[in-house]
FITIKOL-399750 format. One line per 10 residues: number of its first residue (from 1); their letters; for each residue y, x, z of C-alpha. Coordinates in Angstrom, 3 decimals. Each point is the difference from the previous one (the first is absolute). Layout:
<atoms>
NUM) A) Y:X:Z | ... $
</atoms>
This chain:
<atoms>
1) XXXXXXXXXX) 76.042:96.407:117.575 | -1.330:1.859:3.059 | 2.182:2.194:1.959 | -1.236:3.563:-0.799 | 2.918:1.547:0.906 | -0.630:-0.578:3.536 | -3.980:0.339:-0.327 | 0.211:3.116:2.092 | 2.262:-1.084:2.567 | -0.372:-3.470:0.793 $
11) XXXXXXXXXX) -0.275:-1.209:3.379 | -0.353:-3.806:1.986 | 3.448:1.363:1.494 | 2.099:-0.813:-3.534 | -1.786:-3.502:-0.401 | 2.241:-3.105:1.448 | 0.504:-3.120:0.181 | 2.160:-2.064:-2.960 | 0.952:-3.516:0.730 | 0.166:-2.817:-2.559 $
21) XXXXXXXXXX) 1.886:-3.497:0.833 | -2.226:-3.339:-0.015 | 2.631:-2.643:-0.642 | 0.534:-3.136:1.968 | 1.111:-1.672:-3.135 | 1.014:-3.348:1.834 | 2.788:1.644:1.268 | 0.401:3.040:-1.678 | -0.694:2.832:2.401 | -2.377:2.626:0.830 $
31) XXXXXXXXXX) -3.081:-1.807:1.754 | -2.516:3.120:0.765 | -0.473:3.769:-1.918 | -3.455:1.488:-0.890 | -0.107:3.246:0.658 | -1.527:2.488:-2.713 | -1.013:3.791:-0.035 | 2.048:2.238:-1.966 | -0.005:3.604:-0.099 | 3.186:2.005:-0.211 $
41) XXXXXXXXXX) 0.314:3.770:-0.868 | 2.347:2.121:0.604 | 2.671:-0.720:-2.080 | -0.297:-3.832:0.856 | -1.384:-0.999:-2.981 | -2.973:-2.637:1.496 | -3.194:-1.056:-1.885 | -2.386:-3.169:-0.034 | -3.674:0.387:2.050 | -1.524:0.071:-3.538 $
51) XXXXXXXXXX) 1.895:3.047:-0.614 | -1.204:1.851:2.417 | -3.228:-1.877:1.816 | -2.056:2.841:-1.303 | 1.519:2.602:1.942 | -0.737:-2.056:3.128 | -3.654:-0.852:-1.099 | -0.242:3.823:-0.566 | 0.588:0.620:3.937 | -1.768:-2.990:0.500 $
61) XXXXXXXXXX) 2.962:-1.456:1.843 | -0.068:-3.661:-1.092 | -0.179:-1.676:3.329 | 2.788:2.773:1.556 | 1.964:-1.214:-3.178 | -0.348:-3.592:1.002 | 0.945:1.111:3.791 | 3.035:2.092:-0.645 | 1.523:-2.824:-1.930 | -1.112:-2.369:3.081 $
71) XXXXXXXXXX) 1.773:1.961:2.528 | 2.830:0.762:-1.761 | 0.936:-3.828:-1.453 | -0.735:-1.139:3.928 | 1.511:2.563:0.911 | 3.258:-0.717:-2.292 | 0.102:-3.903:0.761 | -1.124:0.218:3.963 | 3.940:-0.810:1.188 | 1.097:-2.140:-3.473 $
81) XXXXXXXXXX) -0.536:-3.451:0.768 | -1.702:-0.377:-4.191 | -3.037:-1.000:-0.909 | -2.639:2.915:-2.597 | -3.092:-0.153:-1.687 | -2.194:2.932:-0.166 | -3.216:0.313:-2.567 | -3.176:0.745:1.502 | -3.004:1.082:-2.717 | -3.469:-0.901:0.162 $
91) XXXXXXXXXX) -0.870:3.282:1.448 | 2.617:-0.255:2.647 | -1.317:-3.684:1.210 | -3.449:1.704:0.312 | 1.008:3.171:1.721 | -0.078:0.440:4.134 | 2.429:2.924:0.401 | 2.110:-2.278:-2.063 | -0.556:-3.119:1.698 | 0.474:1.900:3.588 $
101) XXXXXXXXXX) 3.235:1.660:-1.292 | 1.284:-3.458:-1.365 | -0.467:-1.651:3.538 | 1.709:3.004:1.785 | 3.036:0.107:-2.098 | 0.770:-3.768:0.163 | -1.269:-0.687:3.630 | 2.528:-1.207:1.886 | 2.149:0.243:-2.614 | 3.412:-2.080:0.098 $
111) XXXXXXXXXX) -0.372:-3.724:-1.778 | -3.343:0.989:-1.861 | 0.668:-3.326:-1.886 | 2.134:1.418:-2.462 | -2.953:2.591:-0.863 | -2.276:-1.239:-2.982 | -2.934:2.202:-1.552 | -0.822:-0.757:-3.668 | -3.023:0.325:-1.825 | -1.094:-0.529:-3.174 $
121) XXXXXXXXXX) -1.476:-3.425:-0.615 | -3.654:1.733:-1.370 | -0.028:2.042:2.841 | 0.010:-2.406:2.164 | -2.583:-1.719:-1.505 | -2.399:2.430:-0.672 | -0.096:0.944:3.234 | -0.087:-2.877:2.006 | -1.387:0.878:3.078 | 1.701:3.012:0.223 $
131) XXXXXXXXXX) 3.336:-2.007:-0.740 | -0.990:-2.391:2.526 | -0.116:2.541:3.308 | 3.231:1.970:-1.795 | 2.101:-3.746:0.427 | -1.723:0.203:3.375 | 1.909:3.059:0.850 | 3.396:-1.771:-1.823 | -0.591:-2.358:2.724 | -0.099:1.269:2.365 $
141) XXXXXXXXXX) 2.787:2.144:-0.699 | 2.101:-2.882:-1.209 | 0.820:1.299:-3.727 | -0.963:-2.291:-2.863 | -2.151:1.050:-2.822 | 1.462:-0.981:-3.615 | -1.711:0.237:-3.252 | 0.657:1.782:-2.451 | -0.467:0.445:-3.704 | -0.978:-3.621:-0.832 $
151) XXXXXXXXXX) -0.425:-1.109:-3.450 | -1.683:-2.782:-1.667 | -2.819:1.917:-1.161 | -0.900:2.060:3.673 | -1.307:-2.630:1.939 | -0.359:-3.676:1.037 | 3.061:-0.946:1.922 | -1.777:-2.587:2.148 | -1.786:3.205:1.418 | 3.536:2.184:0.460 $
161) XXXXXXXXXX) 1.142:-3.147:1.532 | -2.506:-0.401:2.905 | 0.415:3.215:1.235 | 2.010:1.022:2.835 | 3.349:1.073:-1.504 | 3.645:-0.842:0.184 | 1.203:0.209:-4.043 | -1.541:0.724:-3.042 | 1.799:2.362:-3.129 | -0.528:-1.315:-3.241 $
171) XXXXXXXXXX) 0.922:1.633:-3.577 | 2.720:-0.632:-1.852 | -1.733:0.011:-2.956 | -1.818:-3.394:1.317 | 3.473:-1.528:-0.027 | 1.208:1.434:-3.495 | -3.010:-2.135:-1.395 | 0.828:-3.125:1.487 | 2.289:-0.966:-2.551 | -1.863:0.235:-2.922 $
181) XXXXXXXXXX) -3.874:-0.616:1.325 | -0.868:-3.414:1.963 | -3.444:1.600:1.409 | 2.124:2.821:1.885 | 2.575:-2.514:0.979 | -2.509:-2.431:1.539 | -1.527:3.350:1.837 | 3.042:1.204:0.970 | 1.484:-3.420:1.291 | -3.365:-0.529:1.872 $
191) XXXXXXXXXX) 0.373:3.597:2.107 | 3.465:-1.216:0.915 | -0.942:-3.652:1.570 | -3.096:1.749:1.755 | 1.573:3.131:1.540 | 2.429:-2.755:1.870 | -2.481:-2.371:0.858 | -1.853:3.267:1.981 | 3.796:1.098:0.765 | -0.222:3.248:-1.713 $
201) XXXXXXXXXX) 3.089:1.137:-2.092 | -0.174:0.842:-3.787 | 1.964:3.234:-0.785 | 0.740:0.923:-3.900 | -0.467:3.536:-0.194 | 0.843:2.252:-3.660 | 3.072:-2.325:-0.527 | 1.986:2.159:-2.683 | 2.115:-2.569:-1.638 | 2.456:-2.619:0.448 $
211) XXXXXXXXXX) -2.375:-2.177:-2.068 | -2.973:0.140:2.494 | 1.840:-0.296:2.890 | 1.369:-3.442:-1.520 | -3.498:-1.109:-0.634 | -0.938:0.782:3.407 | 2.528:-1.500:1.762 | -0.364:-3.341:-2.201 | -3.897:0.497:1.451 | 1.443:-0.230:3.533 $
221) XXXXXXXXXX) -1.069:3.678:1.444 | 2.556:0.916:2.632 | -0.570:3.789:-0.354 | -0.291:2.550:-2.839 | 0.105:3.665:0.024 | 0.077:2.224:-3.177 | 2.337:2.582:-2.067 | 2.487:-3.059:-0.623 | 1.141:0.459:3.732 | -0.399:3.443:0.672 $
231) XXXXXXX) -1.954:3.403:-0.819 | -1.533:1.255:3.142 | 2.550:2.015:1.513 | -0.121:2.952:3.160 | 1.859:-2.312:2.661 | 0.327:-3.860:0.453 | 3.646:-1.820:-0.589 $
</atoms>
């Protein structure tokens, strides 16, 4: 559904930040919140970036989109002592104004550490040399990259693995498989011992069920984030 009722109107001024939990499931508290776009109208009713991406691609404002939700999450979490994600997009990791507006929001900003930037797995990938001078940048700012968006069909893990990043999302639908086929399982099971021995941590993203979120804790991943826990929501708890 695309928001035509605000076609005329709409403005980088109504889009904000939501904030969904990712779960320290160990000990059953909030461990870190990605932080995702959302555009609300005027009688608060707020809508997904696939509802209304096309009015920003119409003012060709997709890297201001990405930088007003920047500011404003930093902006939001600069004096609470929490750790948030925020998701760049291929075009964003390529872009300069981007890059140079990234590094002047979170330069010098308090405990960077608790900052992480994900990406999707292909992107990350695809591009690698680009990906390689954009972790550069992490670096040197002291954020962590994570990947996201990992499933068994995207990619060779090994590769995901020996980059530079600090955790790696994978799909809950993985983990409904690993009950019923051994091929998954074995994958799966092989991700986990990997990502510790490189001392990267496995989050279960999509977890929607009580069911899922047994399987993965029987699978030993210490975080999980999905509709189960929460629904993104305007303010952090």
């Amino acid at each position: 559904m695309q928001v035509t009722e605000v076609t005329d109107s709409f403005n980088l001024d109504n889009v904000v930040p939501f904030f969904q939990p990712i779960m320290d499931l160990k000990n059953e508290v909030v461990w870190s919140y990605e932080c995702l776009a959302r555009l609300l109208t005027f009688d608060q009713n707020s809508y997904l970036p696939t509802e209304f991406l096309f009015l920003v691609e119409r003012q060709q404002s997709v890297a201001l989109l990405t930088q007003t939700v920047l500011s404003r999450s930093a902006s939001y979490f600069r004096d609470i002592n929490m750790a948030w994600n925020i998701n760049l997009s291929l075009s964003d990791m390529t872009d300069l104004e981007t890059l140079n507006f990234l590094q002047s929001q979170l330069t010098g900003y308090p405990n960077p550490k608790r900052i992480s930037i994900e990406i999707t797995a292909q992107n990350a990938l695809i591009k690698s040399a680009k990906f390689s001078e954009f972790s550069k940048i992490c670096g040197a700012l002291g954020i962590n990259i994570v990947i996201d968006n990992f499933d068994q069909q995207a990619c060779d893990f090994q590769a995901i693995l020996s980059l530079p990043i600090s955790a790696i999302k994978v799909s809950a639908t993985l983990f409904d498989k690993v009950t019923s086929d051994e091929t998954t399982a074995g994958f799966v099971k092989g991700l986990i011992n990997a990502a510790a021995s490189n001392n990267i941590k496995v989050i279960a993203e999509r977890v929607e069920s009580q069911e899922t979120l047994e399987v993965v804790k029987k699978l030993g991943i210490k975080y999980a984030q999905g509709f189960y826990f929460s629904q993104p929501k305007a303010k952090v708890v």
